[in-house]
Structure formats: C-alpha cells, structure tokens
Residue frames as a rotation matrix with the C-alpha (Angstrom) as fourth column:
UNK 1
-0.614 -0.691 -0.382 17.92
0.788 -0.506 -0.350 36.80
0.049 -0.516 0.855 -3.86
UNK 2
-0.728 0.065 0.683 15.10
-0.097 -0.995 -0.009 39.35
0.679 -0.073 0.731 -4.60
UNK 3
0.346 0.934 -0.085 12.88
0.098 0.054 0.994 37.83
0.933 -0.352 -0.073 -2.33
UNK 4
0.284 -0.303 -0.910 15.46
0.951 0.210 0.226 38.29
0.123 -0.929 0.348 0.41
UNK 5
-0.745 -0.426 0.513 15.73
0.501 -0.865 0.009 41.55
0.440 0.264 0.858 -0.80
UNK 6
-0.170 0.981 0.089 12.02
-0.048 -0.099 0.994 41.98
0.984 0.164 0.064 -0.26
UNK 7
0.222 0.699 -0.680 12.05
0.496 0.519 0.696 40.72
0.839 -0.491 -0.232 2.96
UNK 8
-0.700 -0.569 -0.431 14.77
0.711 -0.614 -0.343 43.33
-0.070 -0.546 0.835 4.36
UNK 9
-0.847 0.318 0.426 12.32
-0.171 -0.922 0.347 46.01
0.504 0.221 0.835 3.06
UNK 10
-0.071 0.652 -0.755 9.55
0.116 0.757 0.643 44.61
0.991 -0.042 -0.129 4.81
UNK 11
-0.068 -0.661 -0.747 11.86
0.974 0.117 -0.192 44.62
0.214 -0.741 0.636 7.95
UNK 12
0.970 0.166 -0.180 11.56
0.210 -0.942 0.263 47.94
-0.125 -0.292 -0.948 7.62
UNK 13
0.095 -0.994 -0.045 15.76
0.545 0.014 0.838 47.80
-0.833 -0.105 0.544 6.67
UNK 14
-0.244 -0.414 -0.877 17.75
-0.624 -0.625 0.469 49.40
-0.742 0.662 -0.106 3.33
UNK 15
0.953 0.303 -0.026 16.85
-0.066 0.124 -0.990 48.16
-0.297 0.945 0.138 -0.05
UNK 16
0.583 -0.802 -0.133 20.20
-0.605 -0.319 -0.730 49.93
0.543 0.506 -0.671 -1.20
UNK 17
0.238 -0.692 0.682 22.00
-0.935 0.028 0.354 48.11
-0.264 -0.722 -0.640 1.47
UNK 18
0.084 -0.135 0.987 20.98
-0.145 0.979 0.146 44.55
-0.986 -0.155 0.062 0.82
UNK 19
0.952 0.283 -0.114 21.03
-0.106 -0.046 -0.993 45.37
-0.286 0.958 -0.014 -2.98
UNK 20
0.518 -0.854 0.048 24.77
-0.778 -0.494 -0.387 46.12
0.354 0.163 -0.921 -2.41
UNK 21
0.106 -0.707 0.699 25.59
-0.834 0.320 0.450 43.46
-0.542 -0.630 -0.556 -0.28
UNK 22
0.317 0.571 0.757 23.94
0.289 0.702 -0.651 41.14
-0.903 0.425 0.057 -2.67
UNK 23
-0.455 -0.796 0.400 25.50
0.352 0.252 0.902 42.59
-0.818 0.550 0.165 -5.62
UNK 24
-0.382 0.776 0.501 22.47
0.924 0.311 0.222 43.71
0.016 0.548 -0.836 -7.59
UNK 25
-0.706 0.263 0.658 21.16
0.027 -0.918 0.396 46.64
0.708 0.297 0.641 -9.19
UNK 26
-0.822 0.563 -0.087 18.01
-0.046 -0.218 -0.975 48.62
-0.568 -0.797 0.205 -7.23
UNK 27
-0.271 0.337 -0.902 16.80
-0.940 -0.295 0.172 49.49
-0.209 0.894 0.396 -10.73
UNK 28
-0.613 -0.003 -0.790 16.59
-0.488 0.788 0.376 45.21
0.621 0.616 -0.485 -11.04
UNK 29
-0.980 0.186 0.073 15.02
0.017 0.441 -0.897 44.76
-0.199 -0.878 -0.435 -7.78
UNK 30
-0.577 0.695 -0.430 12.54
-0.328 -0.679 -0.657 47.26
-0.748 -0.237 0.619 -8.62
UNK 31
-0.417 0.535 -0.735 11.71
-0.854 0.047 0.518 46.08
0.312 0.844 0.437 -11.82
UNK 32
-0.943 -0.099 -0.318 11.76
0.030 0.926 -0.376 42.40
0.332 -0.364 -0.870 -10.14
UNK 33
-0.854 0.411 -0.320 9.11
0.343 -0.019 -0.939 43.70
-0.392 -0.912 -0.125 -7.66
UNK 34
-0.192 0.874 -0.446 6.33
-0.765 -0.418 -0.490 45.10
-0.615 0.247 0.749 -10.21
UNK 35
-0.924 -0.096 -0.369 6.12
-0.342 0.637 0.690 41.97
0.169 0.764 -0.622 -12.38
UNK 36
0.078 0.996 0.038 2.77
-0.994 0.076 0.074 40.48
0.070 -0.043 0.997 -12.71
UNK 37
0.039 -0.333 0.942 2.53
-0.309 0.893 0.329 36.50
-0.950 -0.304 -0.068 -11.79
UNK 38
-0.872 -0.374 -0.315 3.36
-0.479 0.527 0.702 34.17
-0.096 0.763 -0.639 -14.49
UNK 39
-0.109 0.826 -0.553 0.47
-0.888 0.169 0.427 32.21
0.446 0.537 0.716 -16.38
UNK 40
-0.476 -0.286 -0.832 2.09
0.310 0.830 -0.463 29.10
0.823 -0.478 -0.306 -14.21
UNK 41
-0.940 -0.337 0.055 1.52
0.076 -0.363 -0.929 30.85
0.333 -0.869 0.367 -10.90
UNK 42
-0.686 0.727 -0.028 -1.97
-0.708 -0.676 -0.204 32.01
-0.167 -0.120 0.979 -11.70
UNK 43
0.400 0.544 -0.738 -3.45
-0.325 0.837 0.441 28.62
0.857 0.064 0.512 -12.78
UNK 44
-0.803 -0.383 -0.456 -1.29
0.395 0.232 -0.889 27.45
0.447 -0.894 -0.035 -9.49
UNK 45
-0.877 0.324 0.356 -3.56
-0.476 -0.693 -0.542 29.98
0.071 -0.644 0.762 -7.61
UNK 46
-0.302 0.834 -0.461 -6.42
-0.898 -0.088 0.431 28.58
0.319 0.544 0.776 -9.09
UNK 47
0.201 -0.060 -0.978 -5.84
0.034 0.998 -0.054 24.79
0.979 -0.023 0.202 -8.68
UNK 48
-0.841 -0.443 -0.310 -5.09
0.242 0.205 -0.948 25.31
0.483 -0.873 -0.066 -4.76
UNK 49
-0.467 0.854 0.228 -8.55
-0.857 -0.501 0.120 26.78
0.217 -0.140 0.966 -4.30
UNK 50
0.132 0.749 -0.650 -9.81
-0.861 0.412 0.300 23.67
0.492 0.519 0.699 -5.73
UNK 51
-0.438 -0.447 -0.780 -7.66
0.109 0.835 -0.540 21.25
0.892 -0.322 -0.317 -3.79
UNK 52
-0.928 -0.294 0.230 -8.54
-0.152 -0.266 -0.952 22.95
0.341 -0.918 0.202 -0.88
UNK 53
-0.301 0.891 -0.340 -11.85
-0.899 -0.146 0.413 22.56
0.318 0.430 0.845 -1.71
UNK 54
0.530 0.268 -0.805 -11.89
-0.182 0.963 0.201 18.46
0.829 0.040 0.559 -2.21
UNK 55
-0.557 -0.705 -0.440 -9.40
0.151 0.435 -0.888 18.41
0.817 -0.560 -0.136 0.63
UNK 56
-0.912 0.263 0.315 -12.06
-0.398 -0.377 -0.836 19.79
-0.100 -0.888 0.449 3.08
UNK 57
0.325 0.919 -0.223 -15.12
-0.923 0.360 0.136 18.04
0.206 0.162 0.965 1.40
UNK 58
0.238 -0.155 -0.959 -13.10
0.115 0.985 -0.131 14.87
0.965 -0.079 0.252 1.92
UNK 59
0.892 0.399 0.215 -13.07
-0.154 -0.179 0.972 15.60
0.426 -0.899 -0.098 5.54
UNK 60
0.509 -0.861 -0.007 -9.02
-0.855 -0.507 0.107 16.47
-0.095 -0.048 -0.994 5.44
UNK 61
0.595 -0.048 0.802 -8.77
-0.167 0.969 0.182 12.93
-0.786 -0.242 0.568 4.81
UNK 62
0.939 -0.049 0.340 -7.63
0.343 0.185 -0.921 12.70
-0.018 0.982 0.190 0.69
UNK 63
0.015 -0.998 -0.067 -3.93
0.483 -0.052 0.874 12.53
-0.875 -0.046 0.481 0.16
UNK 64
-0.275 -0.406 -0.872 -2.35
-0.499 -0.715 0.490 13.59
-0.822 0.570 -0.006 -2.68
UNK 65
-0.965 -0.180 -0.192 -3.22
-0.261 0.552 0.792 10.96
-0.037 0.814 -0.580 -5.21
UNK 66
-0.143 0.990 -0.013 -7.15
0.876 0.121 -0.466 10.78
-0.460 -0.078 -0.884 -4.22
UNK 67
-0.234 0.107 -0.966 -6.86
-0.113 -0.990 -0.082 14.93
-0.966 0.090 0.244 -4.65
UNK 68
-0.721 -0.331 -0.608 -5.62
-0.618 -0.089 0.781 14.51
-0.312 0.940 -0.140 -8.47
UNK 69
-0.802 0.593 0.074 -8.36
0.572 0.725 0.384 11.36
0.174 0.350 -0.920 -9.14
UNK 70
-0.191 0.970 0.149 -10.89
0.850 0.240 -0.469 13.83
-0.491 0.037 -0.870 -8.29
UNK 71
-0.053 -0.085 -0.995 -9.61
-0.449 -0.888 0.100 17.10
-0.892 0.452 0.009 -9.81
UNK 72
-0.962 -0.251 0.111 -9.49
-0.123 0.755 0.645 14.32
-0.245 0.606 -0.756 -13.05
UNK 73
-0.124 0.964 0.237 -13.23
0.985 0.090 0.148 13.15
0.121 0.251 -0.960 -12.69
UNK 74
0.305 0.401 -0.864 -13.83
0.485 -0.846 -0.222 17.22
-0.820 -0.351 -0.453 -12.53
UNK 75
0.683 0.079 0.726 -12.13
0.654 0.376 -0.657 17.39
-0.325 0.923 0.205 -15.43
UNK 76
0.919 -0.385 -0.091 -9.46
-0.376 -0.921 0.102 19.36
-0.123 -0.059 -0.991 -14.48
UNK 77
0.690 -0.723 -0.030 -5.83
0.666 0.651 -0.364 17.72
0.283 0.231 0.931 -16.22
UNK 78
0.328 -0.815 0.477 -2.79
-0.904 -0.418 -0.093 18.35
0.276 -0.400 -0.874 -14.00
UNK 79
-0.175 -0.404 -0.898 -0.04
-0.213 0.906 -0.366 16.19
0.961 0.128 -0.244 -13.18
UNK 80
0.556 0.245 -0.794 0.11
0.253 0.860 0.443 14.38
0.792 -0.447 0.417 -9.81
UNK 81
-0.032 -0.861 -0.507 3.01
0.979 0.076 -0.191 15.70
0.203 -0.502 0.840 -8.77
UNK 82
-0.638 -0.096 0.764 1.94
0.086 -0.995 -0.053 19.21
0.765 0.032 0.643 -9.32
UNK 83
0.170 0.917 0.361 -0.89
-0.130 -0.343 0.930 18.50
0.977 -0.206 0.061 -6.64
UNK 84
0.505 -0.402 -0.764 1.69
0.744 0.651 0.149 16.87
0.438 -0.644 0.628 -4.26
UNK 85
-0.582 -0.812 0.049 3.73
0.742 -0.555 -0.376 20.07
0.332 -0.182 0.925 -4.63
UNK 86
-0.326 0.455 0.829 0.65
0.029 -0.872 0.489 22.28
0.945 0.183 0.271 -4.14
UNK 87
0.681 0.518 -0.517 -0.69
0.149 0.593 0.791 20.35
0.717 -0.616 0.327 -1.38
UNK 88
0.038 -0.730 -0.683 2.81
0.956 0.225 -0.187 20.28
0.290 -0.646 0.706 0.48
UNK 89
-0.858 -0.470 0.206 3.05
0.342 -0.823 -0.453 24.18
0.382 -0.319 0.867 0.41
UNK 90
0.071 0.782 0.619 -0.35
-0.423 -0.539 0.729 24.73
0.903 -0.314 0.292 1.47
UNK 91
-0.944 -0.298 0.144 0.91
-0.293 0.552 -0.781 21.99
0.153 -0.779 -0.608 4.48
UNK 92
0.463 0.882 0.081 -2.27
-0.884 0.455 0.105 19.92
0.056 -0.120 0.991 3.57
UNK 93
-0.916 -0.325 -0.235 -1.80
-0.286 0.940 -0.185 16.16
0.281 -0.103 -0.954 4.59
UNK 94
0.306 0.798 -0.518 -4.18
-0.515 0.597 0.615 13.36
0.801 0.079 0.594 4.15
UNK 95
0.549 0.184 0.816 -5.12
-0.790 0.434 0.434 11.50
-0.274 -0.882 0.383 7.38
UNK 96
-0.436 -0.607 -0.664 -2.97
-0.720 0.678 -0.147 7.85
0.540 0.415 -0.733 7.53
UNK 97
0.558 0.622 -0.550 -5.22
-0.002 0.663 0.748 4.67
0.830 -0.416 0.371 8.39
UNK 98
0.296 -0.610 0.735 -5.05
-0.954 -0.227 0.196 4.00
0.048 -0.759 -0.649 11.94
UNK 99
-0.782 -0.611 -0.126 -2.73
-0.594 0.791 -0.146 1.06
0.188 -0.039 -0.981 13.10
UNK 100
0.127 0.547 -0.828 -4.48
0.106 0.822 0.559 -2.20
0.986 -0.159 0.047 14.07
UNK 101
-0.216 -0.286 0.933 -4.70
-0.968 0.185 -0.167 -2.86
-0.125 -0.940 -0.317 17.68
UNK 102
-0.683 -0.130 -0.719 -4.13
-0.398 0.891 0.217 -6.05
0.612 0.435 -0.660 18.53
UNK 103
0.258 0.965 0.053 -6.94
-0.639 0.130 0.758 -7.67
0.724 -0.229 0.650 19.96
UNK 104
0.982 0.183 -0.047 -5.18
-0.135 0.851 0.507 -11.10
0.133 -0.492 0.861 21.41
UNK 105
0.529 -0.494 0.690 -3.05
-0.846 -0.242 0.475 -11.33
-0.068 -0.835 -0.546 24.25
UNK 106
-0.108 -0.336 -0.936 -0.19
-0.405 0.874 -0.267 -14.47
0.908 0.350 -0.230 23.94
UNK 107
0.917 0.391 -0.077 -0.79
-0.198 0.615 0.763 -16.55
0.345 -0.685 0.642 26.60
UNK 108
0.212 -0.953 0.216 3.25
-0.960 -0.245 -0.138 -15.79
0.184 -0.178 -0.967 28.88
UNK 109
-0.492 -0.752 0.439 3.41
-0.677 0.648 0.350 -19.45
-0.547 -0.125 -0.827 29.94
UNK 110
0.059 0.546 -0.835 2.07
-0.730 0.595 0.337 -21.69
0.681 0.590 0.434 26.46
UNK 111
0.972 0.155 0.176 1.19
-0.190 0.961 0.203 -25.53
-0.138 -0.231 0.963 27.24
UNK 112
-0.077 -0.933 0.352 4.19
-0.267 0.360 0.894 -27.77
-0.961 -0.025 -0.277 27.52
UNK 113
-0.194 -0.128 -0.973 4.81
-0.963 0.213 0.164 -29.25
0.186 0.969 -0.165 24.02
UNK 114
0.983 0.175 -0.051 4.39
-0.161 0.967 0.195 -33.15
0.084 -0.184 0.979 23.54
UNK 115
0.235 -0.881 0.412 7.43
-0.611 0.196 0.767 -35.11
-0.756 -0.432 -0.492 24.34
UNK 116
-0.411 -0.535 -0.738 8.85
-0.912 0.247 0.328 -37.78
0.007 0.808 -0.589 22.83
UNK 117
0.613 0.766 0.193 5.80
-0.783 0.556 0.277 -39.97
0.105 -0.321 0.941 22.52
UNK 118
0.806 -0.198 -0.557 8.62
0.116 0.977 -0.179 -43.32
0.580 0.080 0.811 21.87
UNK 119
0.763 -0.600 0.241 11.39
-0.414 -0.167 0.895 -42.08
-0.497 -0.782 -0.376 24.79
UNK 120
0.056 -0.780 -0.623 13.85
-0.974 0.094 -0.205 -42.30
0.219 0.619 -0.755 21.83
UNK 121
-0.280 0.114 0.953 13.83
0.197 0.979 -0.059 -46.45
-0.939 0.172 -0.297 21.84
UNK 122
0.394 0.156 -0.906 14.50
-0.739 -0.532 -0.414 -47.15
-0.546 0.832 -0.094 18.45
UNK 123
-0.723 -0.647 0.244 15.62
-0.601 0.762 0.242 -50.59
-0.342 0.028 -0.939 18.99
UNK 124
-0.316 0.751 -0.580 13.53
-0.787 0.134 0.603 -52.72
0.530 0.647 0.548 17.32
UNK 125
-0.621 -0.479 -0.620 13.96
0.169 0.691 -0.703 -55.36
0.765 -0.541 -0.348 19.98
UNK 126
-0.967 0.181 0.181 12.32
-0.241 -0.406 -0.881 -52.85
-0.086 -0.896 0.436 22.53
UNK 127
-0.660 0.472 -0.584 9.30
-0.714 -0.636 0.293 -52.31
-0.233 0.610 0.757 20.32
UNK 128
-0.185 0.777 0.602 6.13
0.236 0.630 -0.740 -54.48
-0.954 0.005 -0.300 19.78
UNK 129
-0.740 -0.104 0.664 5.55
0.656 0.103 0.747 -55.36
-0.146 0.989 -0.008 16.31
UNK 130
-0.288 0.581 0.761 3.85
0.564 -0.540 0.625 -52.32
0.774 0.609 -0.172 14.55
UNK 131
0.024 0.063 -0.998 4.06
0.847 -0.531 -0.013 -50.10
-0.531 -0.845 -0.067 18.01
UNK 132
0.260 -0.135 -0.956 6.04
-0.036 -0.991 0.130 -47.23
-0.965 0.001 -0.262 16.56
UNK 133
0.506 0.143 0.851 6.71
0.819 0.231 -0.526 -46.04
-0.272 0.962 0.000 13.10
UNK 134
0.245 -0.522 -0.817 9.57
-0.068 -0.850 0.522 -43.82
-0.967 -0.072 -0.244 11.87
UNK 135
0.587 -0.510 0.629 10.89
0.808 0.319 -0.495 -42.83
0.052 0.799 0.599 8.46
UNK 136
-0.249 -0.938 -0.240 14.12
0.490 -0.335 0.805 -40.99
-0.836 0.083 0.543 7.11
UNK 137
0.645 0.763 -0.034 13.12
0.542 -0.489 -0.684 -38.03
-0.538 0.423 -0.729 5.04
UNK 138
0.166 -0.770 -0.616 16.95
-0.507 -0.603 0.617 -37.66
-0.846 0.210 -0.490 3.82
UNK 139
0.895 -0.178 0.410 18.56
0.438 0.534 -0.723 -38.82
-0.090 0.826 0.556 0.34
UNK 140
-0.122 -0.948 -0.292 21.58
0.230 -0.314 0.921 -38.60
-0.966 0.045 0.256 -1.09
UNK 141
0.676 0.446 -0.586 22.04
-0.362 -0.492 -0.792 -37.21
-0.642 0.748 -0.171 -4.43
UNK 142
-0.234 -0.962 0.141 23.62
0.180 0.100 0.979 -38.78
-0.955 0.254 0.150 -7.17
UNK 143
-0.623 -0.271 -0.733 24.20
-0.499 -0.584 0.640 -38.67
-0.602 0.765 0.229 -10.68
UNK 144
-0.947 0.281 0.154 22.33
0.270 0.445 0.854 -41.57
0.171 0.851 -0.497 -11.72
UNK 145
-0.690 0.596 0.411 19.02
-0.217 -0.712 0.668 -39.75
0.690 0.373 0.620 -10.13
C-alpha cells in the first residue's frame, strides 16, 4: 500500500488523501519512504548487473538455468530460482530453438498397395501343391498352457 501511496505523490496528488483513504498514518508512510534497501535487495542489485552481463555476452540467448551454471562457474552461489525471478523482472528471456522445418513433402496420391497376391482362394483344391502358404497366428488360452 505504500508504494501506491508513492505513486499518488508522484502523480503529483495528496499524500494525506491516499494515506486516509488507505487507512494509514503519514508519519508511517514517511518513515516507509526514507528506509535504506535491505541487504536482500542490494545483493539483488548486484546479481542483475551480472546476469545482464552473461545474458548479453551469451548473445540474449541463455535462459534462466544456463544464467545460474555460469554465475556458479564464476563462483557466485545463488539459487536458480532467484535468477529466474531476477531475470523475469528485468523481462530478460532466452531465445527458444527454432522449430524444424520439414524438409519432405508426402507424396497426395501414395502407390496403390499390393492386393491380395492369392484372390482369397483358400481352397486347397484350387491351389497347386506348395503355391500358397498361410498360417494362423491365433491361440486359445488354457489352463493347461
């Protein structure tokens, strides 16, 4: 809330107004508004330099997990996620491989398949000895195996 407080004053609006509507001392704003960053904030400050750094030497290419492998070999120990979160508010993004084009075209009307090389004749009668050859690739299952 004090940073919307901040931003009315900015605006060039009341302080006292949005302090009121908001509920909130001026006397808390003010104090709110001279703090000094936090020891978090300021190593934050620091570590976004650097990303920005490897993120432009890697030719805007280096996501978030390359970033952190080289802040690592640099010998700088931060989690992953804290570079993901730095990385998002600076609205850095690593390049994403491009797609594949495909290269080969199907071919709209294929060859016919083969037919039925034996024109379903399955009488043995029809058939010259050793002509055609067929087996049955079913089974039944039973208990004795």
């Amino acid at each position: 809330m004090y940073r919307f407080i901040e931003a009315e004053r900015e605006g060039e609006r009341s302080v006292n107004g949005a302090c009121a509507v908001l509920e909130v001392s001026r006397a808390a704003y003010y104090e709110w508004s001279k703090q000094e960053p936090s020891v978090r904030e300021s190593e934050d400050m620091e570590l976004i330099e650097k990303v920005k750094a490897i993120f432009t030497n890697s030719r805007r290419t280096y996501g978030s997990p390359r970033v952190h492998s080289e802040l690592s070999q640099q010998g700088r120990r931060c989690s992953r996620k804290r570079v993901e979160r730095l990385m998002r508010q600076e609205g850095l993004q690593g390049r994403q491989p491009k797609r594949r084009r495909r290269t080969t075209i199907p071919d709209p009307e294929p060859p016919p398949e083969p037919t039925d090389l034996i024109e379903r004749r399955f009488d043995p009668r029809e058939l010259a000895l050793n002509a055609c050859w067929a087996g049955d690739i079913t089974y039944i299952r039973t208990w004795e195996g």
